[in-house]
N, C-alpha and C positions, 0 to 999 in steps of 0.2 A: 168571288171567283175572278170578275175582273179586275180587281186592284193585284190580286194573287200574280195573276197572268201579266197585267204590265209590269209592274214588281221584275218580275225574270225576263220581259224584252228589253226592259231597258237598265241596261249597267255600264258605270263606268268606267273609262280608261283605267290604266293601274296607274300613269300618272296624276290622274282626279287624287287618287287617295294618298300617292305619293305628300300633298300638298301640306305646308308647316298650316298649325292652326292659326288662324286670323286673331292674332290677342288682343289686339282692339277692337275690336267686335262684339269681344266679352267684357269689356272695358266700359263700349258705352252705353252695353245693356243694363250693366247694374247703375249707370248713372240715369239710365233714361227710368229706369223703376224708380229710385228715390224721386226726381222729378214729377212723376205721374202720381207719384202719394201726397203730390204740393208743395214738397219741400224745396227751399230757398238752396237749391246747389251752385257751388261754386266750383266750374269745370275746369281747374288747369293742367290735367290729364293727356289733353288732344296736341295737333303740333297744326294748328287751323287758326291763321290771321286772320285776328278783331278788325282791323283797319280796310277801310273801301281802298276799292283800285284808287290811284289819283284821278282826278274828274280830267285833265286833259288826253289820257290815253282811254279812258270812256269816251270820251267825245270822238275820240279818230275813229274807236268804232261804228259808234251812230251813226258817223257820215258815210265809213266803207260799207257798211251795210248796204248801204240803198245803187253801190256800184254793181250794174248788173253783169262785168267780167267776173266777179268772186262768187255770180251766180250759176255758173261751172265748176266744171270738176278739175281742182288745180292742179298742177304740176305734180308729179307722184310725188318725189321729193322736197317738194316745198318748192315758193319763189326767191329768187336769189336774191334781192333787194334783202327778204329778214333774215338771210346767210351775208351778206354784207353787213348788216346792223350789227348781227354776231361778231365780227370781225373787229368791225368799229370800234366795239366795247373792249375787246380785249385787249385792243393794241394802247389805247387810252386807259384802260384802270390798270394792265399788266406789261405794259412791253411785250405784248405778246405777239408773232406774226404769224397769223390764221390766213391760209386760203378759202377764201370762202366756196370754191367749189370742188373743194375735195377732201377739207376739212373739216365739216359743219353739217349735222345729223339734226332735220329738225323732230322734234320726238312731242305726243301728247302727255307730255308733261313727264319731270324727270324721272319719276318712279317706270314709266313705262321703259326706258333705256335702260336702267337700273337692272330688268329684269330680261329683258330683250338681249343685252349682251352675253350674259351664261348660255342662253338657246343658240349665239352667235360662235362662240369660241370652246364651248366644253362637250365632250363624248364622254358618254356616259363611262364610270371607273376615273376619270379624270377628277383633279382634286379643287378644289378653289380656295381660297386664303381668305377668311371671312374676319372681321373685328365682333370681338365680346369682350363687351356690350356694341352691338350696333343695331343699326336700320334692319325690322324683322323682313322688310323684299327684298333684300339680298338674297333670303334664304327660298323665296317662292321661286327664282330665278334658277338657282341652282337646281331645285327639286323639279322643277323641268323637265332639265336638261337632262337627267338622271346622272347628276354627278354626287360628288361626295365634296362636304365643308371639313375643313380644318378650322378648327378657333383659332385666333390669334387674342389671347388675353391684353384687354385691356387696364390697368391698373393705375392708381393716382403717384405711386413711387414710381413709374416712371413716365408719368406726365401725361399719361391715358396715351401715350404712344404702341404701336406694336414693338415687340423686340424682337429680330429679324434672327439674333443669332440663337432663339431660343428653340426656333423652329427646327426642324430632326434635318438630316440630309437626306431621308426617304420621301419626305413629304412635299421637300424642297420637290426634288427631282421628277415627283407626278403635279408639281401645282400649276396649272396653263392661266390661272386669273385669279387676281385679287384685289379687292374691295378696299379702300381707306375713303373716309368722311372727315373733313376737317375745314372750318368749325365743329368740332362734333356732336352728335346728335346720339346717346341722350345727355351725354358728360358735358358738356361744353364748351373743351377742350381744345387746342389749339396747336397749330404743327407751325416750326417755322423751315426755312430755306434748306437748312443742313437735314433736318429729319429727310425731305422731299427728295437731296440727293445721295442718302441712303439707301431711299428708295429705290430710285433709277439705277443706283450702284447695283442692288437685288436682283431685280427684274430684270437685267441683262443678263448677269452672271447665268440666272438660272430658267432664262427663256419663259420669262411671266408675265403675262399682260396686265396693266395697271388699270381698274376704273379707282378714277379718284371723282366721290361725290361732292360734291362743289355747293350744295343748294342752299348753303347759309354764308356764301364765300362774300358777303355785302355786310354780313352783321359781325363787326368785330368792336371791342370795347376799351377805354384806356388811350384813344388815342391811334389806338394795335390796327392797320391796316391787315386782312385774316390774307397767307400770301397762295396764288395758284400752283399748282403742281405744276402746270405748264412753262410757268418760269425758270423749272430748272433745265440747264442744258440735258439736251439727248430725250426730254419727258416726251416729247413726240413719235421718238422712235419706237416708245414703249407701251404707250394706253392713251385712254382719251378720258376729258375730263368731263363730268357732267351738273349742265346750269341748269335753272329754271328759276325764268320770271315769278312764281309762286311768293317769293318769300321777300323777293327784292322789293319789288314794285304789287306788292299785295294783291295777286295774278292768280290765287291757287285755284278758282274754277276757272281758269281760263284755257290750263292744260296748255302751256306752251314751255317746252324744254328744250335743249338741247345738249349735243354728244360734241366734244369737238376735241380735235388733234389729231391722231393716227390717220391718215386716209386709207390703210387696209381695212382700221376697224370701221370708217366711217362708213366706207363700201359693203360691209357685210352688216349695218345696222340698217343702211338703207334698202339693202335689198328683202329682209327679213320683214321689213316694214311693207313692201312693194308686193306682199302678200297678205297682208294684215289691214293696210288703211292707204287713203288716198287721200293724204296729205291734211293741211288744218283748212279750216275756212281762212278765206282768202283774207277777208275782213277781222279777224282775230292776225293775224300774219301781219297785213298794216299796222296795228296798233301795238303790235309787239316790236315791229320793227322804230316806231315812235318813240314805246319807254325805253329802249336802249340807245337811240342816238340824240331823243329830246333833254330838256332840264334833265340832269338830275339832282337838284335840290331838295326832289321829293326820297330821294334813299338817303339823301343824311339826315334829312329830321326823322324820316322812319327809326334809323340807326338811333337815333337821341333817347326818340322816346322809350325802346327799349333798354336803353343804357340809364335811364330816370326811373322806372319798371326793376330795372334788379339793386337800384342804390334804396328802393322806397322799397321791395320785399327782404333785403339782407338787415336792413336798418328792423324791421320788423322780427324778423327771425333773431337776431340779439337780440333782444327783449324778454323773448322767450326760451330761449338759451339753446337755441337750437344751431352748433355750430356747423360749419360747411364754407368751401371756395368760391368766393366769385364767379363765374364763366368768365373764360375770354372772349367768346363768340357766341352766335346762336341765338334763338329766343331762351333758351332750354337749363336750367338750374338742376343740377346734381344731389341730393341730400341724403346722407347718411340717414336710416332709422337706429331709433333708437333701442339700447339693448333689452331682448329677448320676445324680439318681433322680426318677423320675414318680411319682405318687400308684398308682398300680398298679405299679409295679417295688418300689418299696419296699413295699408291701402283703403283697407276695407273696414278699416276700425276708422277713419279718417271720414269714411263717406256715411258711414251710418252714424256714429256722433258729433260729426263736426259736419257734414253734409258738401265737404270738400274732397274734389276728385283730384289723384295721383296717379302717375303711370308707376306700379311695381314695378320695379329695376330686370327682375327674373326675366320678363317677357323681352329684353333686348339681349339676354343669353345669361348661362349658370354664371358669369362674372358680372353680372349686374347686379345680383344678388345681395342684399344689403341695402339697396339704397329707393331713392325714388325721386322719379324724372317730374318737375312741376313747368313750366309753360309760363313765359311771360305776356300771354296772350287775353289778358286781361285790364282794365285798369289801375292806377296805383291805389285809391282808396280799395278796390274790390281785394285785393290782392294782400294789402294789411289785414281786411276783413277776413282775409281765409287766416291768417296765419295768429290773428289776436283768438278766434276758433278752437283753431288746432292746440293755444296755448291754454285755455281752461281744461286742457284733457290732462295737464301736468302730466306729459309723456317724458319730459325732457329735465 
């Protein structure tokens, strides 16, 4: 009678159930089951850096730690020394000219901006310009807000780009935001200068704010510096771009991101925020502001070893005849399955006989379909290991 009775006082908003399902959640329960039955699993499913922080931005924190100013409550918005470091970086890796106190959103960690801006700029009926395949928070953002997604197909003919003129002039005309990710995440795909001021071209024309995710903009391969959206003229007047230490400087529990360009959008991220959280610790903020204006010696070897990681898994995959592109960028490797298997049938045929996990393409939208996202977030012997595996299964 009591469960009965709580049962009906308590229910949720209609945006709880609004919410997209969590496909990684389902992702690492079937891996955490093979695990638990003892099995030897090889997880490169996840988008979660093997590599420790570097020991000198560890260390800045041990020591801010024990500073008893950071033992308050900081500045709502952050302090301005790690909106300075922001600044620093991007003037030095992009030519880029950041105000750091009206263009610089400090955020816990990028997925929280990522989701934070749709609640910022979208009324419900309002439309958002979403990539498929992309990043599934895009779409918790949106659902929110109670907007509506348009897909923007992503395809390898045309370079895992969007195509701008494919979109209708109805959709154009209701879309207030839109999403691009480049290095991209799950393809690995890469935009350069002209794509970025097409972009801008767009979003003027038709009154659309740009978030461009940026969170792999450190790992690009070939030589290929990956280029910022910020770089193009006018990209300020239109969106802001979004960073996070997670990937660069192997930061991802550290939840330190940020929003930067627009300062109208920067002003409504922060104020959204100014209702949600009161700022990062003070002492995570010094050491953040260390790995972006200290060495960084430590992002080009990162950058190496990943680029040694996809020469020693593609080398491995010809063998097996499993063919597929390079990435330009990213941790993240794109693979075609093979034929008359779904990106979930082979997924799941992969972890039960081969004991090796894969992200199903499906779960980054109906245009992922086909394929499967694997993760360089392993070593290179491990990573042969999965795919010499995957090649006794003569799928290929």
């Amino acid at each position: 009678m009591e469960t009965q009775k709580g049962q009906r006082l308590i229910q949720p908003a209609d945006r709880m159930n609004g919410l997209p399902t969590q496909f990684f959640a389902k992702l690492v329960a079937k891996a955490n089951a093979q695990t638990a039955k003892g099995r030897d699993v090889i997880n490169l499913g996840q988008g979660n850096p093997d590599q420790p922080t570097p020991p000198h931005i560890v260390a800045k924190l041990q020591e801010a730690a024990a500073n008893p100013l950071y033992h308050k409550y900081p500045p709502f918005s952050g302090y301005p020394f790690l909106k300075e470091a922001v600044a620093k970086r991007y003037k030095e890796d992009y030519n880029v000219d950041i105000d750091p106190s009206s263009e610089v959103a400090i955020l816990f960690g990028g997925k929280t901006g990522l989701v934070e801006i749709s609640q910022c700029l979208l009324n419900p009926g309002d439309v958002c310009l979403v990539p498929d395949p992309g990043y599934p928070d895009y779409w918790s953002g949106v659902a929110l807000a109670g907007a509506e997604m348009s897909f923007m197909p992503l395809t390898e003919t045309n370079r895992y780009l969007p195509d701008y003129d494919a979109i209708s002039p109805e959709i154009a005309m209701r879309a207030k935001l839109m999403f691009m990710n480049y290095p991209n995440n799950p393809t690995g795909a890469v935009a350069d200068a002209q794509f970025y001021a097409k972009t801008v071209n767009y979003a003027m024309k038709h009154s659309i704010a740009v978030a461009s995710d940026f969170a792999y903009g450190a790992i690009g391969f070939d030589g290929n510096k990956p280029v910022s959206f910020l770089q193009t003229p006018g990209a300020k007047e239109v969106g802001v771009e979004f960073y996070t230490l997670s990937k660069t400087y192997n930061m991802a529990g550290w939840r330190v991101g940020f929003a930067i360009g627009n300062a109208q959008i920067v002003k409504l991220i922060n104020l959204i925020q100014d209702h949600y959280y009161c700022s990062l610790f003070g002492g995570i903020q010094e050491a953040a502001a260390l790995a972006l204006t200290g060495p960084q010696q430590c992002v080009a070897d990162l950058k190496a070893v990943y680029e040694s990681r996809r020469e020693a898994l593609f080398g491995a995959l010809d063998k097996i005849g499993w063919k597929a592109s390079r990435p330009g960028g990213s941790f993240f490797c794109w693979l075609p399955v093979p034929p008359g298997y779904t990106s979930e049938t082979f997924a799941d045929i992969l972890l039960q006989e081969a004991d090796v996990v894969v992200a199903p393409g499906v779960g980054f939208g109906m245009h992922g379909e086909g394929f499967v996202r694997l993760g360089l977030l392993t070593g290179e012997a491990r990573l042969q290991e999965a795919v010499q595996r995957i090649g006794k299964l003569n799928l290929f």
